[in-house]
C-alpha positions, -999 to 999 in steps of 0.1 A, spaced: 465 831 -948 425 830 -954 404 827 -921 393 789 -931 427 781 -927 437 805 -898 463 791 -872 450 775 -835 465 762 -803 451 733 -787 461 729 -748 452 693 -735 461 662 -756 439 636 -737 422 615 -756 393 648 -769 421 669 -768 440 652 -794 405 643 -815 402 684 -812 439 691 -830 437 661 -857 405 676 -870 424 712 -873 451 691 -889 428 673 -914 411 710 -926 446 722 -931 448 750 -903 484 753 -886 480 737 -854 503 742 -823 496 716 -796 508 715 -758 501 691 -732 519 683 -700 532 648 -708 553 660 -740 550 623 -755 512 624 -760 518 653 -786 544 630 -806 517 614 -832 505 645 -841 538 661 -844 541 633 -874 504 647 -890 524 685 -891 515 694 -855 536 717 -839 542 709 -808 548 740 -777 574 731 -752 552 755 -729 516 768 -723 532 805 -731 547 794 -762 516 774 -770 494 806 -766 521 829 -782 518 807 -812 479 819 -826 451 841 -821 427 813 -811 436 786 -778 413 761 -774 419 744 -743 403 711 -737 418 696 -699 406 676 -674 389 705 -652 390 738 -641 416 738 -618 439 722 -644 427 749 -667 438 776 -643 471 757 -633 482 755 -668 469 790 -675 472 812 -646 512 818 -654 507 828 -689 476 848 -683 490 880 -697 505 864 -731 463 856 -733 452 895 -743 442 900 -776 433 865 -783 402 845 -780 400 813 -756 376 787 -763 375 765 -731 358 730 -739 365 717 -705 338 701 -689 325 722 -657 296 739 -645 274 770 -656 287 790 -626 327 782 -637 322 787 -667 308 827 -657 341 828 -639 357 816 -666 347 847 -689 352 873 -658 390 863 -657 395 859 -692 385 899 -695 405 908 -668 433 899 -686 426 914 -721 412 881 -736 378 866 -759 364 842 -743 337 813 -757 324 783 -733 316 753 -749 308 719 -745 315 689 -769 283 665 -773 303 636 -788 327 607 -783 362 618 -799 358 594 -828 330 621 -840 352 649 -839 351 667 -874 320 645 -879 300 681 -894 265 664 -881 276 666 -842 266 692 -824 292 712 -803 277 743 -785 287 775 -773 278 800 -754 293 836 -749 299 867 -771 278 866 -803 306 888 -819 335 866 -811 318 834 -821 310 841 -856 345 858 -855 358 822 -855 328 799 -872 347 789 -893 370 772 -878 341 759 -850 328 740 -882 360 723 -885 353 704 -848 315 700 -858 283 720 -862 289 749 -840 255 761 -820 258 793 -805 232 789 -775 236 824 -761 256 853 -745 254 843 -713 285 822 -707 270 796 -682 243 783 -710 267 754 -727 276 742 -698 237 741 -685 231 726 -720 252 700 -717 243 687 -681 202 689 -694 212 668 -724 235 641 -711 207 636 -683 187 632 -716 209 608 -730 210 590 -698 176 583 -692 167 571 -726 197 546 -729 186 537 -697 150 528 -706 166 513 -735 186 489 -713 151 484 -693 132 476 -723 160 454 -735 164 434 -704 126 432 -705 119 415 -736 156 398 -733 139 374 -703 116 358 -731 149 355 -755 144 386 -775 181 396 -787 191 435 -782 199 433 -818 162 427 -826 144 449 -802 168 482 -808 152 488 -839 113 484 -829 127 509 -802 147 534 -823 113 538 -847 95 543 -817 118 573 -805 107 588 -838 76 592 -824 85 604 -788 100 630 -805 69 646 -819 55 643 -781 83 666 -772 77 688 -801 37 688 -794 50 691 -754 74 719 -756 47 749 -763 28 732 -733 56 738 -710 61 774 -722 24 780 -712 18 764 -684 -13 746 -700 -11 710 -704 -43 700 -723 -50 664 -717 -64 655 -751 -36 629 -760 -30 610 -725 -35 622 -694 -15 618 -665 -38 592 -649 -39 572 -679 0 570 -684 2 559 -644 -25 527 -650 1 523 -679 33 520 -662 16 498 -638 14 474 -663 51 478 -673 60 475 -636 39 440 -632 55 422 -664 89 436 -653 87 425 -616 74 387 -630 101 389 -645 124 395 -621 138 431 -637 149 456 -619 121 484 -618 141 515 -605 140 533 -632 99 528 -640 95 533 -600 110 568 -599 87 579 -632 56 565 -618 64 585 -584 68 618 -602 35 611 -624 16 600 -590 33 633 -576 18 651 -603 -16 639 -602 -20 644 -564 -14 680 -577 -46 684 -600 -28 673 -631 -47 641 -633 -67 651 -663 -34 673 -682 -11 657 -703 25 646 -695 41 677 -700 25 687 -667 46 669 -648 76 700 -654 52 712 -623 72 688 -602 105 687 -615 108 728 -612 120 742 -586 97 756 -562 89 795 -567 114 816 -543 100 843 -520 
């Protein structure tokens, strides 16, 4: 059997779980599947699944376990007893859980003989196996490109790093991401909605104009890396006599102004710290943590 078609073991069959093993199904690799209702494996049993009447049977079946539970302490509950059967195989844990488990995560799986890989899945399950999503990892260099190619089977696999923790950190730093811009979406939306503006007409305006929030981060990032914020696009003190403007029409309008609120805060924040005049990638000044002694 070639290494695109090598055999796995998914652990988990929610709803990602499952999403994980159809996609192994779909690219043709032998796919043993355990989860602890037996019944949730049943429709995959009928797509050539084979389905593990126990974890250690589950593990025992291939040299690569992907386990994909609810947390942590179910990872450890389901794989605690069968820790030994583990050595000489790789686990790729894509539960959901912080930097500092997943570091744990990697000390236990070495104490008893076994790869490990954290990840973190940056999808819904209907894009698993989609190859433009992104699913990162983090971990042993060696051991990921051992089993790239059967990562791309899930969706584009982006090793991040060696240090264990970083797909996890990733993944917190990006759903914040994601939910401050749907949120300013919904702002924006509820916004022009008071003067009978349908979602359906304002999402596009608004998705052309990420386009171009986009290049700010791009022109932003070196900023941040330097600590120089050159204020020659807007400064800080212009974007707050801007949001003032979106605060007024939003509060007329009897919106809720939360969201713009907290940004004007942090950019007032910022300014009271001689970033006035820098552009708004100076505000990372605030949001960092304060330097430790």
């Amino acid at each position: 059997m070639n290494a695109e078609h090598s055999a796995v073991t998914v652990l988990g069959l929610g709803s990602m779980g499952s999403a994980l093993a159809a996609a192994l199904l779909d690219r043709g690799h032998p796919t043993t599947v355990w989860n602890r209702s037996p019944d949730k494996a049943r429709s995959l049993a009928e797509r050539g699944a084979r389905p593990a009447a126990t974890p250690q049977e589950a593990v025992a079946a291939s040299p690569l376990v992907i386990a994909c539970v609810l947390d942590y302490e179910a990872l450890y509950t389901v794989l605690d007893p069968v820790a030994g059967d583990l050595a000489g195989r790789t686990l790729v844990n894509l539960t959901s859980g912080s930097p500092e488990q997943a570091q744990e995560a990697v000390r236990w799986a070495h104490s008893h003989g076994a790869d490990y890989l954290d990840g973190a899945i940056m999808t819904t399950p209907p894009g698993v196996g989609d190859p433009a999503m992104m699913f990162l990892y983090s971990g042993s260099r060696q051991v990921f490109e051992a089993h790239r190619a059967t990562l791309a089977t899930l969706g584009d696999p982006l090793h991040l790093g060696t240090d264990p923790g970083l797909a996890s950190l990733y993944d917190a730093a990006l759903l914040g991401l994601m939910w401050s811009t749907m949120t300013g979406w919904l702002h924006g939306t509820a916004l022009v909605g008071t003067e009978g503006t349908p979602a359906t007409d304002f999402t596009p305006v608004a998705i052309r104009w990420l386009d171009t929030v986009a290049r700010f981060l791009t022109t932003y990032a070196p900023q941040v890396d330097a600590g120089h914020y050159p204020g020659d696009d807007a400064t800080v003190d212009v974007q707050i006599a801007a949001i003032g403007h979106l605060i007024h029409a939003a509060e007329a309008r009897g919106v809720d102004n939360a969201l713009p609120e907290l940004l004007r805060a942090a950019m007032e924040k910022a300014s009271a710290q001689d970033h006035g005049k820098d552009s708004y990638a100076s505000l990372i000044e605030v949001l960092r943590p304060a330097p430790r002694n």
